[in-house]
C-alpha positions as CSV (number, residue, x, y, z in Angstrom):
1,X,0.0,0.0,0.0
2,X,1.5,3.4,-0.8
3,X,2.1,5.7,2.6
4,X,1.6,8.9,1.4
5,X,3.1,11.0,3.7
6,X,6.5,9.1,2.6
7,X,5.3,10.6,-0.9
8,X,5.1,13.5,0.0
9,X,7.9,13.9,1.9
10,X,10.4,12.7,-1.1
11,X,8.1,14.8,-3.0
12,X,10.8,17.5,-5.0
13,X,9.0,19.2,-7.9
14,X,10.6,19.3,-11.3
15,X,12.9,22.2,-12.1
16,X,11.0,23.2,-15.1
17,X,7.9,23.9,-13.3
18,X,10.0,26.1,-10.8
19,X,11.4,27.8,-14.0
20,X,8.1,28.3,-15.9
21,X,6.8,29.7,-12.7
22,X,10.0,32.1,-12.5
23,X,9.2,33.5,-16.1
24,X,5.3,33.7,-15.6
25,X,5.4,35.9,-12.5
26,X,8.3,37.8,-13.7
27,X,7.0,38.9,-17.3
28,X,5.0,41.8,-17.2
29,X,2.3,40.6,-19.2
30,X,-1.0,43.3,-20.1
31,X,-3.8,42.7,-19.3
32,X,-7.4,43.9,-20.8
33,X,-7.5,47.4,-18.6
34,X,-3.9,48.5,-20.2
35,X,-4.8,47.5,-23.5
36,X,-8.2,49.9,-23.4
37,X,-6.0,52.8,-21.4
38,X,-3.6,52.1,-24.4
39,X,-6.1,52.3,-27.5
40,X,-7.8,55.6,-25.5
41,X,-4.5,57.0,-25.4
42,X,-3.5,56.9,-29.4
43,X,-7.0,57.5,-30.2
44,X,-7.1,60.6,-28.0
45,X,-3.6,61.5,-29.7
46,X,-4.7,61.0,-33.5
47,X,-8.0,63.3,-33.0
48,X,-5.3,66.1,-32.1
């Protein structure tokens, strides 16, 4: 029978998942709001 807190103990997670978490929380991604603010920008810009 499988003792999981043994598991879970040895448990080490993989070193990509560690690095894909690294570059998703360090990229400065936009989001929806920025993209608007951005479009209202140049659009406020080109009526000038």
């Amino acid at each position: 029978m499988i003792n999981f807190d043994e598991e879970i103990k040895r448990f080490k997670p993989a070193l990509e998942l560690d690095q894909a978490e690294d570059a998703i929380y360090n990229n400065d991604l936009k989001d929806i709001m920025d993209i608007m603010q951005e479009m209202m920008r140049v659009a406020k810009e080109a009526e000038k």
